[in-house]
Each structure stands twice: as C-alpha cells, then as structure tokens.
C-alpha positions in Angstrom: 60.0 92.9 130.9 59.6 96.8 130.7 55.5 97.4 129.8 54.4 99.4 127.0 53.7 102.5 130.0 57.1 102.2 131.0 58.6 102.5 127.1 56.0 105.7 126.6 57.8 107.4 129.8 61.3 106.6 128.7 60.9 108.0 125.4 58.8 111.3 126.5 61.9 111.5 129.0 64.4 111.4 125.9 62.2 113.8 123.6 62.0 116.2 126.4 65.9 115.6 126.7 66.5 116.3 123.1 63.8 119.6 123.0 65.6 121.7 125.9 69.0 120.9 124.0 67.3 121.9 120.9 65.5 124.9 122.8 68.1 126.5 125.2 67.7 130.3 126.0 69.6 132.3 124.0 72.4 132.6 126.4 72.9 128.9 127.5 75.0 126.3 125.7 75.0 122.5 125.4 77.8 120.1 125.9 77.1 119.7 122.3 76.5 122.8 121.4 80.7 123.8 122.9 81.9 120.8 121.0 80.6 121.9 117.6 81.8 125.1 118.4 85.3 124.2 119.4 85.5 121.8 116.1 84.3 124.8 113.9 87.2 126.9 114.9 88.8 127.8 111.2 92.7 128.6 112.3 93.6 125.1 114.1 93.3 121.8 113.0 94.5 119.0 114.7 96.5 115.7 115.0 93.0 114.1 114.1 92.6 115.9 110.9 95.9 114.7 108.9 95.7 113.9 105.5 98.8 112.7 102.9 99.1 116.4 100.9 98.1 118.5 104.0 100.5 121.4 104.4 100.5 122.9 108.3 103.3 125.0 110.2 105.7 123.4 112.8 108.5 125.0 114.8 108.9 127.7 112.3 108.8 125.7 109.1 106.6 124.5 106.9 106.0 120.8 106.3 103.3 118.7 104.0 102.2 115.3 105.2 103.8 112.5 103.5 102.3 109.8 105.9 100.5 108.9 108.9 98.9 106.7 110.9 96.7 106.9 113.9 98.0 104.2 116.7 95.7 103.2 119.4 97.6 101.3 121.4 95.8 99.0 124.0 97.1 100.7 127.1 97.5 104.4 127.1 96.7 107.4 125.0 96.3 107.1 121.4 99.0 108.6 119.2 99.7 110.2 115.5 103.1 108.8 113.8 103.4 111.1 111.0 106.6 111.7 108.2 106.5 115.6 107.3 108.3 116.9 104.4 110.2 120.4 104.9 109.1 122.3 102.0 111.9 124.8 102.3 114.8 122.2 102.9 113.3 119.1 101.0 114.7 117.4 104.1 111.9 114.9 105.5 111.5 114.3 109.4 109.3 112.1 111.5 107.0 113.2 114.1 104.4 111.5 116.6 101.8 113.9 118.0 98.9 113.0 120.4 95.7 112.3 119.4 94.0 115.4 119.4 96.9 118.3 119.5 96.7 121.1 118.0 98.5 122.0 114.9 98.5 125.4 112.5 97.9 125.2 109.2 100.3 126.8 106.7 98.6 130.0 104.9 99.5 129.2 101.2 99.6 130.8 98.5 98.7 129.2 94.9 99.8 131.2 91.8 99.7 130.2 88.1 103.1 130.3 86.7 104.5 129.1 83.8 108.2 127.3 83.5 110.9 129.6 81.5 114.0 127.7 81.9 116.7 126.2 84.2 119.5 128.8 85.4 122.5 126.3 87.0 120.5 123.9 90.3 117.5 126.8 90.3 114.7 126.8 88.0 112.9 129.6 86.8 109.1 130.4 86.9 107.3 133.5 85.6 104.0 134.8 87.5 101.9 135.2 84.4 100.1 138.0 86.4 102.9 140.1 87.6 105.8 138.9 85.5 107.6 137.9 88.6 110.2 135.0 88.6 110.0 132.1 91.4 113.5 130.1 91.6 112.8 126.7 93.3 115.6 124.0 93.5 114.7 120.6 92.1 114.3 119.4 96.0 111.0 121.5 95.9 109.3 120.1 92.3 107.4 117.1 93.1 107.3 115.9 89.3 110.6 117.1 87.9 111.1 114.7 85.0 107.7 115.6 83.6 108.6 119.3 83.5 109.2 120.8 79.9 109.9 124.3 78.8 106.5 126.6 78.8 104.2 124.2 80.6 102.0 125.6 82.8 102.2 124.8 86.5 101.0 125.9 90.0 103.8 127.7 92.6 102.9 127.7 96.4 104.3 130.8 98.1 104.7 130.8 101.8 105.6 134.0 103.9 106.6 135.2 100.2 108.7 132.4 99.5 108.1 129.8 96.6 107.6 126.2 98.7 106.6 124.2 96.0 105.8 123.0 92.4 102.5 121.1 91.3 102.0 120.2 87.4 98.6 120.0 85.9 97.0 116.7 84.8 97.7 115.4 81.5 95.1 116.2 79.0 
C-alpha cells in the first residue's frame, strides 16, 4: 500500500505538471495547447465532424451528407462510410473516408426568396432583395409537393449558382 507521504508527492508532482502547462512562456506550446489549435482551424473540418444536412466540397462539386456512419473495425484504421448528395446533379454517390481526413466545407449562400411559378421542368424563385430569379429543377427542392405559389422559402447559392430549396416550418 502507497502511504499518505507517497499520495502527497504524487499529487504535488501532477499539480506542478498541470501549472507549467497552464504557465508556459509566452513563446512555448503544449501538446495540448497544438491540439486545440489545430481543432480551432475554421476552413477544414473533417471526416470526424459529419453530420446528416452538412454541406462540404468534394472533387469540384458540392455534396450534403445524407448518411454516415463511423466504422471501427477491430483490426485496422477506423473508417467513415458516408452517402453524399450532388446538389448540382441531384445524383447521390457513396464515399468512405478515413477517420480523421480532411474535408472543405462548401461556402453557402442562404437567401430569402419567394416561389413565383413553374416555367416547363425549372421553377422559378424571386430574390425579394434584388428581384433576381433562381431556376432550380425539382431534383434540387427537397420538399416539392409541399410547395405552393407565393410561399416563402430559403435558396442556397453556391459559386453563384442556386444548389438548393429549404421551406419554412408550418405555422
């Protein structure tokens, strides 16, 4: 059995520990000082950080999470399976990524429009701050039967481009 004299040193040890982490020059980093850093960064996310509804870049496109699920197997490296949307296409692909990789997010762009009308496969939307029309094919409107004539709704623009349609809740 470790004596109470013992327990007093190991714990002054650990304080001491935790003050010169807490108390490092100006100059010097931590090991934990570089990983909250490096986690901070705002541009990159990563494999790690996938949600359903997250929108990120990919080989030139754009693409918003449908699924995913982080595999560990029990031999080897752990893993992301992940189905990605094309929000340009409407096409859907699946992707695995290691646990970890780095992935860009997609610089959106939310605007309040409102629906005007249908013109042939394209539907119409009006920027209610510029006037300007947004065409988006009925691959890009998650909730096309709900949409009705006037109602409100929420475009994403990507690189200029309208990617997608959200509604608003009911009231």
């Amino acid at each position: 059995p470790i004596g109470f004299a013992a327990m007093a040193i190991f714990a002054a040890v650990g304080l001491l520990a935790l003050g010169a982490r807490l108390h490092a020059p100006l100059g010097a980093r931590s090991a934990y000082a570089v990983s909250t850093a490096a986690r901070a960064a705002p541009c990159m996310l990563t494999s790690n950080d996938f949600k359903v509804g997250l929108t990120i870049e990919s080989e030139g496109a754009v693409y918003k999470v449908v699924e995913f699920l982080h595999v560990k197997p029990g031999k080897g490296a752990a893993f992301v399976r992940s189905k990605l949307k094309n929000l340009i296409t409407g096409g859907t692909i699946e992707k695995t990524w290691k646990a970890g990789e780095s992935v860009q997010p997609a610089e959106v762009e939310k605007l309040e429009v409102q629906y005007t009308y249908q013109d042939g496969e394209q539907y119409v939307f009006m920027d209610m701050e510029s006037f300007e029309e947004i065409r988006l094919t009925a691959d890009q409107i998650d909730q096309l039967p709900y949409l009705k004539e006037s109602c409100e709704a929420q475009v994403a623009k990507w690189q200029g481009r309208g990617i997608s349609v959200g509604l608003p809740p009911p009231k």
